[in-house]
Residue frames relative to the residue before (quaternion, step in Angstrom):
aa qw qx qy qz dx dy dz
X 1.0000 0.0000 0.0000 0.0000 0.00 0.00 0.00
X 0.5729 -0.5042 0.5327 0.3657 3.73 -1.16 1.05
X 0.5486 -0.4510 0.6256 0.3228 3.34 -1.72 0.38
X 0.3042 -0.5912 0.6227 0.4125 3.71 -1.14 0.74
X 0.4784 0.6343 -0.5613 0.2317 4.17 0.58 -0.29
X 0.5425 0.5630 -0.4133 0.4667 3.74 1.42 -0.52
X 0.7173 0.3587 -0.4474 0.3958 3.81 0.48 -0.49
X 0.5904 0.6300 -0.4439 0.2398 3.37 1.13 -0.89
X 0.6854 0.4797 -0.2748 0.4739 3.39 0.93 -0.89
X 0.5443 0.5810 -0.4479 0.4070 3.66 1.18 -0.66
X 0.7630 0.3786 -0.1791 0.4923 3.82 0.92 -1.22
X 0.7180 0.3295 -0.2707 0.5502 3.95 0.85 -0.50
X 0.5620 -0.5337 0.5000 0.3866 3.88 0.50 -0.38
X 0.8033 -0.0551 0.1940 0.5604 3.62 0.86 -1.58
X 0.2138 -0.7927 0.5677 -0.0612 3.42 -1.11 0.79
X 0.1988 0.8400 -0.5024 0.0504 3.48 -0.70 0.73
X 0.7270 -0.4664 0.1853 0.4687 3.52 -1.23 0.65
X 0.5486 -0.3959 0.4567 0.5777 3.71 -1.31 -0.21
X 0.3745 -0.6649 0.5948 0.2527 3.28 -1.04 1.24
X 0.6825 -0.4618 0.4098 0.3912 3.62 -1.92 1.22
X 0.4982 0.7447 -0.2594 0.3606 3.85 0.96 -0.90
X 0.8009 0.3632 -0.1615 0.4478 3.31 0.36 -1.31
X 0.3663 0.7836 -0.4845 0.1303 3.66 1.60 -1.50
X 0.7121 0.5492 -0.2683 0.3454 3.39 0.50 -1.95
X 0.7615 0.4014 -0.2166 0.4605 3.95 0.61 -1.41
X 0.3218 0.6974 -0.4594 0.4462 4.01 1.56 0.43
X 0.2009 -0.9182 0.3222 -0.1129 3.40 0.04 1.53
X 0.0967 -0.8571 0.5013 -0.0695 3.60 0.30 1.46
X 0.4740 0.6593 -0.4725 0.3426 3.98 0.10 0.91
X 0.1170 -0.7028 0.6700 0.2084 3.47 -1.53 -0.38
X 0.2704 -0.7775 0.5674 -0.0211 3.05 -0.61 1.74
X 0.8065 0.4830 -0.0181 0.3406 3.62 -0.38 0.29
X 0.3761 0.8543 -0.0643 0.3530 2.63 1.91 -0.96
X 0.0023 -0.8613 0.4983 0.0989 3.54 -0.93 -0.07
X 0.4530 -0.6994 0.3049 0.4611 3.62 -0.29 1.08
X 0.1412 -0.7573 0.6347 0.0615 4.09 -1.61 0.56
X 0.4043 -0.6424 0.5440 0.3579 3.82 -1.24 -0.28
X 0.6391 -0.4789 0.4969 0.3395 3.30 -1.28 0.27
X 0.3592 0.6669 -0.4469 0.4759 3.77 1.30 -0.61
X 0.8293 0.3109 -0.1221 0.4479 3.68 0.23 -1.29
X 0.7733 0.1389 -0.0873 0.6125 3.48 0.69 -0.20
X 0.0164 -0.8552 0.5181 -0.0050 3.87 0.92 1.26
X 0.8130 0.4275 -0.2421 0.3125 3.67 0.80 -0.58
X 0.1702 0.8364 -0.3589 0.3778 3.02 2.23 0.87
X 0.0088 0.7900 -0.6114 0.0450 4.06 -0.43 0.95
X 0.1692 -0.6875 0.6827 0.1810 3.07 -1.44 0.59
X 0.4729 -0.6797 0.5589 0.0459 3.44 -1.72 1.01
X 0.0855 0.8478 -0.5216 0.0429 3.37 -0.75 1.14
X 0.0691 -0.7214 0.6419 0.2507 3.59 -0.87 0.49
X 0.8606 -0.1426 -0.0117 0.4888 3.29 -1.57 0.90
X 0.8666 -0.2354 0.0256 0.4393 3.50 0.26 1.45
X 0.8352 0.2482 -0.1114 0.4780 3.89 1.07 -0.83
X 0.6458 -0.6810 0.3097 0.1522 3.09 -0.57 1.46
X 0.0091 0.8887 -0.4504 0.0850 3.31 -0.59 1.31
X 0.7032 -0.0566 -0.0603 0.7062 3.76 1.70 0.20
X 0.5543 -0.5390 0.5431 0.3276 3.40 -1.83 0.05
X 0.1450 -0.8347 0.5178 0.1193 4.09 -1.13 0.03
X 0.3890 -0.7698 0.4910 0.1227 3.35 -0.68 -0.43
X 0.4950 -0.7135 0.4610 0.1827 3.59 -0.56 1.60
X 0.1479 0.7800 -0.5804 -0.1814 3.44 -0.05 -0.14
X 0.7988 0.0635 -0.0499 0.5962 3.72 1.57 -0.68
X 0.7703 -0.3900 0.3109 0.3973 3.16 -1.03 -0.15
X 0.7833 0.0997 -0.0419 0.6122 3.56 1.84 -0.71
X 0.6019 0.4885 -0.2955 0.5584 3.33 1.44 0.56
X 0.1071 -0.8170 0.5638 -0.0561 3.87 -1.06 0.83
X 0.1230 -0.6404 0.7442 0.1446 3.98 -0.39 0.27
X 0.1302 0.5392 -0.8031 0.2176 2.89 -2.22 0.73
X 0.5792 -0.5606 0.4766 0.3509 3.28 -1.53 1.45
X 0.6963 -0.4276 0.4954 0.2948 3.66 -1.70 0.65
X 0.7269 0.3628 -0.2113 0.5435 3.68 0.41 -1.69
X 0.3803 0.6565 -0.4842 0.4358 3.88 1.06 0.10
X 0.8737 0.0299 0.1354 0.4663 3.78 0.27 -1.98
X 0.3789 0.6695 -0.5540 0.3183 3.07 1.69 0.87
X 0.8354 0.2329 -0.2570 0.4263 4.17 -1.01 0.25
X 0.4969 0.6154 -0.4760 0.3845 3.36 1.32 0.13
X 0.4887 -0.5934 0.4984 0.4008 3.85 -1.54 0.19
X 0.5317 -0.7082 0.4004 0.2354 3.12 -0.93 0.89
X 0.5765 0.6309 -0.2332 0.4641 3.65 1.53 -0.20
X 0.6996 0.4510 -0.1968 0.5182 2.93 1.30 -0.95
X 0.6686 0.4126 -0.3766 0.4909 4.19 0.59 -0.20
X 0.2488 -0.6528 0.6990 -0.1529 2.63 -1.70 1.56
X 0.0021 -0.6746 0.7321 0.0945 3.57 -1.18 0.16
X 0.1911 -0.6379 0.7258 0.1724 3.08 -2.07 0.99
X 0.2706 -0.7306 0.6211 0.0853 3.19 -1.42 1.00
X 0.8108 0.3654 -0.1851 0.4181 3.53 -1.43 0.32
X 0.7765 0.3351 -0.2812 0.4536 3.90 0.73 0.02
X 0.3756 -0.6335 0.6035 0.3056 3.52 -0.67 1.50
X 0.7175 0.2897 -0.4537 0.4420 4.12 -0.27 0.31
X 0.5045 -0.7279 0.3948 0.2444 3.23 -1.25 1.19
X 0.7806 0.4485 -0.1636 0.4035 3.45 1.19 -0.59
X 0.6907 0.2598 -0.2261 0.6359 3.61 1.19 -0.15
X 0.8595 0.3502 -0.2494 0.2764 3.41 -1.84 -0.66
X 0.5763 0.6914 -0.2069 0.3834 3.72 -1.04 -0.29
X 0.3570 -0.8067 0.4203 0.2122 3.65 -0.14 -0.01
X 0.2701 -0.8659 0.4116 0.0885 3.67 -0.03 1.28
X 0.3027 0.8649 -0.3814 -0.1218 3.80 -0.86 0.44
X 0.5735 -0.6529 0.1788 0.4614 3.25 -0.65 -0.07
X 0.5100 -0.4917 0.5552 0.4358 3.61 -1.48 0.13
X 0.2684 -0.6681 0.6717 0.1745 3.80 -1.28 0.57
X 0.7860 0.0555 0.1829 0.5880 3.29 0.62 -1.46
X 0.0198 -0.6891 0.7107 0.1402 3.77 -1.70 0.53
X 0.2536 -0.7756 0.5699 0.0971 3.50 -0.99 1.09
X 0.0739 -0.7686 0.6185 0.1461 3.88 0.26 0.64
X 0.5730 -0.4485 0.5330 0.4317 3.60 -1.68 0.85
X 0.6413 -0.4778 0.5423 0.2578 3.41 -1.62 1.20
X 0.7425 0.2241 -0.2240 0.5901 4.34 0.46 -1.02
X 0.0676 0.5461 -0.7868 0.2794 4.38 0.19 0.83
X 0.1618 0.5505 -0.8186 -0.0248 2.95 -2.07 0.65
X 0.4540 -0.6444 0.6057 0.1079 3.31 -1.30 1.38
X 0.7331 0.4198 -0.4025 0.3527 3.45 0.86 0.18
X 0.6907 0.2809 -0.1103 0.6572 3.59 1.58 -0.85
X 0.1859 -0.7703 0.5900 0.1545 3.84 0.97 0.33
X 0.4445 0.5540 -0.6850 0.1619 2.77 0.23 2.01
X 0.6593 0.0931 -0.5332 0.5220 3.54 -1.62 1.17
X 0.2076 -0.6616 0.6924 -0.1994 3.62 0.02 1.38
X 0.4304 0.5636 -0.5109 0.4859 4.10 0.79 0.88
X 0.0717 0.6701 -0.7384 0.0266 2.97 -1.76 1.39
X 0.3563 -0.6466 0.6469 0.1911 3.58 -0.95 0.89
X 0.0220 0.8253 -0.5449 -0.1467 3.43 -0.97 0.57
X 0.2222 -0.8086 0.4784 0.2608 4.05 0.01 0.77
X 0.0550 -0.7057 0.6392 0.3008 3.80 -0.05 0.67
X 0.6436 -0.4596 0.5209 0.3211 3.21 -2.20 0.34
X 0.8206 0.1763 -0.0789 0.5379 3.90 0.58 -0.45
X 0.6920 -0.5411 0.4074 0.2498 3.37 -1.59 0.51
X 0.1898 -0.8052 0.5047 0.2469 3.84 -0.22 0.76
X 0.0031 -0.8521 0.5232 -0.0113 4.06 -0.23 1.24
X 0.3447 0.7629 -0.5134 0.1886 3.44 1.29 0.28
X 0.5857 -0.6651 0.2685 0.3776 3.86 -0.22 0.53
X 0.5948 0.6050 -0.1363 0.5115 2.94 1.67 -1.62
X 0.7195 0.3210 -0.2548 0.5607 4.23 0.89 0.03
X 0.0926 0.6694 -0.7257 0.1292 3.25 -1.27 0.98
X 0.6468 -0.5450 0.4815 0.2297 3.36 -1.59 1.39
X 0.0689 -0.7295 0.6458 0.2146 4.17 -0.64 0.42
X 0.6988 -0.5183 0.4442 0.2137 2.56 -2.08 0.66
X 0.6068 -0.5753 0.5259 0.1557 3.50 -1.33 2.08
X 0.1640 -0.6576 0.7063 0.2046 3.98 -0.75 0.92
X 0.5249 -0.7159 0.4297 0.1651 3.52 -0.97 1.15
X 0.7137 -0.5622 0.1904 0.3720 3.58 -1.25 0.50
X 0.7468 0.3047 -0.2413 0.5397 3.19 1.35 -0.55
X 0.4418 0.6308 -0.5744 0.2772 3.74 0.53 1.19
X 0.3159 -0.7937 0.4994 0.1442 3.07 -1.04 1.73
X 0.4157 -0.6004 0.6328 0.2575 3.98 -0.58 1.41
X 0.2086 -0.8184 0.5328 0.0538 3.66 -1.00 0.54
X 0.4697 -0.6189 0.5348 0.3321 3.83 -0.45 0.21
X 0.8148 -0.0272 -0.2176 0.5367 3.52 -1.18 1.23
X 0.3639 0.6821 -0.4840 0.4100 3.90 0.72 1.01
X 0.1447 -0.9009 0.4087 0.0179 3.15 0.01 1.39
X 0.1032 -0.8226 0.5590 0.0158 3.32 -0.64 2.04
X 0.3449 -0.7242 0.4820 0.3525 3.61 -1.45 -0.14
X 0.1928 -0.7041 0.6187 0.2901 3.69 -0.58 0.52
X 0.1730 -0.7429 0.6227 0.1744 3.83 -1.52 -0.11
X 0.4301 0.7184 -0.5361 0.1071 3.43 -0.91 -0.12
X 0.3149 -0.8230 0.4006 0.2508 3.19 -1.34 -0.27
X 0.0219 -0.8917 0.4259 -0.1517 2.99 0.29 1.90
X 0.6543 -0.3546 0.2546 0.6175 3.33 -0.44 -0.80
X 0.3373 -0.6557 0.6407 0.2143 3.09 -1.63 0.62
X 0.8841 0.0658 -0.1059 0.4503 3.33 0.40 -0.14
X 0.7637 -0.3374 0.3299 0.4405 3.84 -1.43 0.30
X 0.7802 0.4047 -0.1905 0.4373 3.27 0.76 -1.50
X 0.6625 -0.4814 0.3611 0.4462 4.03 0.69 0.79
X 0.4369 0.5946 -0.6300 0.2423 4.18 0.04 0.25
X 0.0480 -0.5790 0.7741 0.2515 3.45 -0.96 0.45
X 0.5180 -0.5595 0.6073 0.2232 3.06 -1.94 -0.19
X 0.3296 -0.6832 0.6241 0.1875 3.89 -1.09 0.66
X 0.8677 0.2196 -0.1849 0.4058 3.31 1.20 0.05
X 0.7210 -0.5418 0.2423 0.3576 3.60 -0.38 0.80
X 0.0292 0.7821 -0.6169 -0.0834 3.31 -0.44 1.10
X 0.5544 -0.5657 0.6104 0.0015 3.16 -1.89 0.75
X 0.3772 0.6867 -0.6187 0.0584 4.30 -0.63 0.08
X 0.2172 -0.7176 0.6514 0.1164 3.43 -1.11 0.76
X 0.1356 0.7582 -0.6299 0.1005 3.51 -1.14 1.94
X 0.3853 -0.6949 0.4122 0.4459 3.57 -0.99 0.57
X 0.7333 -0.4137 0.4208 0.3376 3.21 -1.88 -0.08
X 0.4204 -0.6469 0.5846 0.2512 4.20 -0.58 1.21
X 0.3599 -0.5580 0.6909 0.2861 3.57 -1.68 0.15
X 0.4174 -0.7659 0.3989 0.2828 3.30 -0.49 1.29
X 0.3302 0.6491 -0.5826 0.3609 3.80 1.39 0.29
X 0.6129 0.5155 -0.3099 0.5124 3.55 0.69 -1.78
X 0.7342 0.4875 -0.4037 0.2456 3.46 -0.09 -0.75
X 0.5744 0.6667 -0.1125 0.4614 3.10 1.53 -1.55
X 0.7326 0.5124 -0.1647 0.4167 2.98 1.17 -0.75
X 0.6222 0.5712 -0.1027 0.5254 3.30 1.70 -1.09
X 0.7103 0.1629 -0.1581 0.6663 3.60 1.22 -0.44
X 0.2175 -0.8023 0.5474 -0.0969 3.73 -0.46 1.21
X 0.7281 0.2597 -0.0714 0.6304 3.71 0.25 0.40
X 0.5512 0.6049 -0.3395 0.4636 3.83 1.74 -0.34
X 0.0256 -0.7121 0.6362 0.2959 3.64 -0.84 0.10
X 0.0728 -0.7996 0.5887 0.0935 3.39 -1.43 0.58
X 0.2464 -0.8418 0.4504 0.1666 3.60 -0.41 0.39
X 0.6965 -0.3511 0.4277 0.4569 3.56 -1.49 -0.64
X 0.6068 0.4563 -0.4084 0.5067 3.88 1.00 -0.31
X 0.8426 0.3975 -0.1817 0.3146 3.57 1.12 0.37
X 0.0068 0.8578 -0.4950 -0.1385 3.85 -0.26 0.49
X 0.1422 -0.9065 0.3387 0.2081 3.35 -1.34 -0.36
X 0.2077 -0.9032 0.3747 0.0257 3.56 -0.66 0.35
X 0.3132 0.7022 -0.5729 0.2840 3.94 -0.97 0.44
X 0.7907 -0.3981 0.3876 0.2571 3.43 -2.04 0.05
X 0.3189 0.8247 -0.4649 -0.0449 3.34 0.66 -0.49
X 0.7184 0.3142 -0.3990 0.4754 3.06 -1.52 1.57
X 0.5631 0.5999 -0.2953 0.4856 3.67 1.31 -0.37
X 0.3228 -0.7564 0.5467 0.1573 3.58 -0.20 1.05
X 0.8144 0.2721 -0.0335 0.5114 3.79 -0.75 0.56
X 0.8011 0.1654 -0.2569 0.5146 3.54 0.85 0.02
X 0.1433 -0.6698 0.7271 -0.0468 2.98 -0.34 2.18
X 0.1441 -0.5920 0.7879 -0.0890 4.22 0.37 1.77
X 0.8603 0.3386 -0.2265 0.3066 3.97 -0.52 -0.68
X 0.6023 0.4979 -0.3666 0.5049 3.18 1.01 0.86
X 0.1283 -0.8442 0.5046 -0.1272 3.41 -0.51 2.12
X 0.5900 -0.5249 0.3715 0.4882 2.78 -1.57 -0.34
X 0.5212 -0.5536 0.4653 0.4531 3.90 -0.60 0.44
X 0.9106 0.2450 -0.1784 0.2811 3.87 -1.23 0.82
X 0.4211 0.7122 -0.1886 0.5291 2.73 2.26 0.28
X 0.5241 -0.6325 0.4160 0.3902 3.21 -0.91 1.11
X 0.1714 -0.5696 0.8029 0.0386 3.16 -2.35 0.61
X 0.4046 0.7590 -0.5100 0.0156 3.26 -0.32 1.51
X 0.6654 -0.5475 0.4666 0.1995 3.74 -1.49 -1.24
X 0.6587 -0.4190 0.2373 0.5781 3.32 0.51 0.62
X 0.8513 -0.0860 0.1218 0.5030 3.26 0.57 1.51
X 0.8166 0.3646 -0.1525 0.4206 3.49 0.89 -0.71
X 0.0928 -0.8501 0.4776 0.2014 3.88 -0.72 0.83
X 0.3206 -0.5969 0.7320 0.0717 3.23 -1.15 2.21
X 0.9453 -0.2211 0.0441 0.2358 3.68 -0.27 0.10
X 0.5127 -0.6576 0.4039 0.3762 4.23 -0.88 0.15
X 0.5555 -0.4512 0.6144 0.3321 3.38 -0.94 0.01
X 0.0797 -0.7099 0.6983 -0.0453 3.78 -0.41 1.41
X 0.7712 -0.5192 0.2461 0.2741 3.46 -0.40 -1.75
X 0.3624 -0.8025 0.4675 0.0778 3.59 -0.46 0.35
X 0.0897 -0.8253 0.4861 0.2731 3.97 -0.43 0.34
X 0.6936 -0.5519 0.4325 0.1651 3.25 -0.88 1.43
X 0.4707 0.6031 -0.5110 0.3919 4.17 0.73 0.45
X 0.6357 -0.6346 0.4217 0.1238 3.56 0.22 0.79
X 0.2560 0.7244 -0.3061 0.5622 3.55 2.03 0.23
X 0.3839 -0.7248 0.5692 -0.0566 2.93 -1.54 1.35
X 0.6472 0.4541 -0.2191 0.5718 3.12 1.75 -0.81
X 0.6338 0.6688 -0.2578 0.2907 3.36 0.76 -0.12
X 0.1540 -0.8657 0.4268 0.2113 3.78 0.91 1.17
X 0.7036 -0.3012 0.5631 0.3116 3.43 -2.02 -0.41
X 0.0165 -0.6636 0.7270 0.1753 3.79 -0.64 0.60
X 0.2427 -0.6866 0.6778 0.1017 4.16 -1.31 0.80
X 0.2763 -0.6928 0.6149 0.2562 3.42 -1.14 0.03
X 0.4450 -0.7791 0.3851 0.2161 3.51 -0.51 1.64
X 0.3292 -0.6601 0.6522 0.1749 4.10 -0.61 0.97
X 0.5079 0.5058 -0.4360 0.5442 4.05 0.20 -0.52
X 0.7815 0.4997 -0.2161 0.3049 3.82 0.01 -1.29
X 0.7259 0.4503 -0.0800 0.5137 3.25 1.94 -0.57
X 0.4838 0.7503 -0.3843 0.2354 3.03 1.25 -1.06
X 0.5396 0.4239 -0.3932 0.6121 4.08 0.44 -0.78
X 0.6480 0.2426 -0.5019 0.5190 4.40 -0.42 -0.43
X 0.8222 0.3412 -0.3145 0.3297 3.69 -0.22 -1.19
X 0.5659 0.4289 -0.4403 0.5495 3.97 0.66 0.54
X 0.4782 0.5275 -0.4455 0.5428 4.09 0.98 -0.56
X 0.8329 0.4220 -0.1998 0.2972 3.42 0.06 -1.16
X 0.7914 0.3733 -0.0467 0.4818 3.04 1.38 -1.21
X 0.3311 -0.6842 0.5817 0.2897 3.29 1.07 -0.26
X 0.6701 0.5663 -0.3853 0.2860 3.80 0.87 0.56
């Protein structure tokens, strides 16, 4: 498949990385949201450097986790842990460590595309309450107005609240024309879709936690990448596309 960076430039003229500028307004919450249990979303993980929580992840196995790149990129590798199995972000559940992060070989820290980390944890996760979800395959097509849920525990609101308890929002999938359109000067590609409310004052619903699952009855079509932080209704959810990876994350994983 063509890079979608060919249409961007076909429809904007020109197209550049996320400028160094914007990094700061790159937007890692669920607005809108509504608290849930880990029961419903068991393969939900929280991310920690050296003890304090810094993005959501994703079970894929019993010793294996995904999480955006710009998630566990500059962090020490000694220090990150994930807790699995507990709808609260700070207690219960079963904690372990990261051994290893594999980042996709083509990551770029400037256009977060393949926004893919592999995380190898050092121990099996057996907590009852966590189970690995099911990998959407290479040839699932993510569809426009397909309504996915993201989870995590970002901010709930404008005014800085995180939550202590899992939140939950259910948005459909954006036509990446609209999207294309909404970021101007953005490149986006085929390792990427997108999604949110658009036009709905007040319900930033499409704002997650960054590395957090994006899925389907059960199934992950993609992570929580990014979002700019301008208080804008029109302004969707970029995801990082699982389908686009699947062949790196089965090489590696044997999954």
């Amino acid at each position: 498949m063509l890079k979608l960076t060919v249409l961007v430039l076909a429809i904007l003229g020109s197209a550049f990385s996320l400028p160094a500028s914007n990094t700061s307004n790159v937007d890692v919450r669920i607005i809108g949201g509504s608290d849930t249990s880990i029961s419903q979303h068991p393969y939900q993980l929280a991310l920690y450097s050296n003890r304090r929580f810094i993005c959501g992840a994703v079970l894929i196995a019993h010793n294996w986790a995904i999480t955006t790149a710009h998630c566990a990129d500059g962090w020490q590798i000694s220090g990150l842990t994930v807790r699995a199995g507990s709808t609260t972000v700070s207690s219960g559940g079963q904690v372990a460590s990261v051994r290893n992060v594999i980042f996709h070989q083509e990551y770029n820290r400037r256009t977060l595309d393949y926004n893919f980390a592999l995380l190898h944890l050092a121990g099996s996760v057996a907590v009852a309450s966590a189970a690995p979800v099911r990998l959407a395959d290479e040839y699932r097509d993510v569809r426009p107005g397909e309504w996915v849920n993201i989870t995590g525990w970002g901010r709930v609101s404008v005014t800085n609240e995180y939550p202590e308890i899992l939140q939950v929002a259910l948005v459909p999938v954006v036509n990446m024309y609209e999207c294309l359109i909404a970021y101007p000067g953005y490149i986006l590609t085929d390792t990427m879709f997108c999604g949110g409310l658009l036009g709905i004052d007040g319900k930033d619903a499409s704002h997650g936690d960054r590395g957090g699952p994006v899925s389907f009855r059960g199934e992950l079509l993609g992570l929580i990448s990014w979002a700019l932080n301008h208080g804008s209704p029109v302004l969707p959810d970029v995801y990082a596309s699982i389908p686009s990876v699947r062949g790196w994350i089965r090489s590696v994983t044997g999954i």
